[in-house]
C-alpha positions in Angstrom: -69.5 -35.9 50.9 -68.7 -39.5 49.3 -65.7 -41.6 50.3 -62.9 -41.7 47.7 -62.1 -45.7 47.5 -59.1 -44.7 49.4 -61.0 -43.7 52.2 -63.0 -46.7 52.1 -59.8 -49.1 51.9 -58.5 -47.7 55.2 -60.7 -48.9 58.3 -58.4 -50.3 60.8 -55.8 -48.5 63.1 -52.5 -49.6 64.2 -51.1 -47.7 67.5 -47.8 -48.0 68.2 -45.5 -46.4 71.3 -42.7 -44.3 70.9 -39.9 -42.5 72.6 -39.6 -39.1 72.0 -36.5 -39.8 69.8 -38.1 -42.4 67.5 -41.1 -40.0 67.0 -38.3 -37.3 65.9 -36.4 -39.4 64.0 -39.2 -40.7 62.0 -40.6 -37.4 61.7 -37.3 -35.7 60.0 -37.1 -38.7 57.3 -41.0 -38.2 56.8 -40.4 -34.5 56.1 -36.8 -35.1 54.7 -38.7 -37.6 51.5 -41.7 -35.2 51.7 -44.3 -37.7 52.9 -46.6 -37.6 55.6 -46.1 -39.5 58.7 -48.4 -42.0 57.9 -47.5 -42.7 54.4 -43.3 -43.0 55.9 -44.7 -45.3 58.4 -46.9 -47.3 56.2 -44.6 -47.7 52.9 -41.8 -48.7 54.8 -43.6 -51.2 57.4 -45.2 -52.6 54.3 -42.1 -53.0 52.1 -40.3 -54.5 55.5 -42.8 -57.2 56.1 -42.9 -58.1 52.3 -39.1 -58.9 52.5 -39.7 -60.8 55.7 -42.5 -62.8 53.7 -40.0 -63.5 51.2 -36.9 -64.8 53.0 -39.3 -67.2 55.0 -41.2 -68.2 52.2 -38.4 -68.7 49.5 -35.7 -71.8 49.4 -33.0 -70.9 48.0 -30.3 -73.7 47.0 -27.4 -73.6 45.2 -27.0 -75.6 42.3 -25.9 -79.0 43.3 -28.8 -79.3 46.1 -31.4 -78.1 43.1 -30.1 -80.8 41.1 -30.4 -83.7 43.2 -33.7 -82.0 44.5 -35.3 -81.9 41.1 -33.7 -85.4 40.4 -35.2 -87.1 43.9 -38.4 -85.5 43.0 -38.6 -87.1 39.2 -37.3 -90.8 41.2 -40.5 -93.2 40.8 -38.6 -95.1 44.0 -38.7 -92.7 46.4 -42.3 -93.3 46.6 -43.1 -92.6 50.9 -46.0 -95.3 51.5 -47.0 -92.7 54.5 -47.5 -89.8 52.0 -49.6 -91.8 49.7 -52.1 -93.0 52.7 -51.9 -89.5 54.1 -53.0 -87.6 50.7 -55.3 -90.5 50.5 -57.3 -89.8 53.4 -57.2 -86.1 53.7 -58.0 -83.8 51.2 -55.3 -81.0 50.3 -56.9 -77.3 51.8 -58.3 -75.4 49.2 -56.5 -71.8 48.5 
């Protein structure tokens, strides 16, 4: 029998412990959204560490900061002679 793509997208395992009252408690929201253990577990890990992704990965400022952010970063004198060597000499990773 051929493996659906979603079957081929799954290969590792995660194993976590439980008590008996977190395995029951996630159980009865599984059942109470009508959604497998897994997919519960899954979706909501997923859409967790997302959010964590974002906070640490955003800056948020309010408007003032921007301003003078935006402004410092358009100022020809704030030139940092240590930046220039160092983007000089080593070459920005490549995404």
């Amino acid at each position: 029998m051929p493996r659906t793509s979603h079957q081929q997208t799954r290969r590792l395992r995660l194993e976590v412990r439980l008590t008996a009252e977190q395995d029951a408690l996630i159980r009865r929201a599984a059942d109470l959204v009508h959604e497998s253990v897994t997919t519960f577990v899954l979706d909501t890990v997923t859409a967790r560490a997302r959010q964590v992704l974002e906070e640490r990965n955003t800056i948020t400022l309010p408007n003032e900061a921007f301003d003078r952010f935006y402004m410092t970063l358009d100022d020809p004198k704030t030139t940092m002679p240590e930046l220039v060597e160092l983007f000089r000499t080593k070459p920005l990773p490549r995404c």
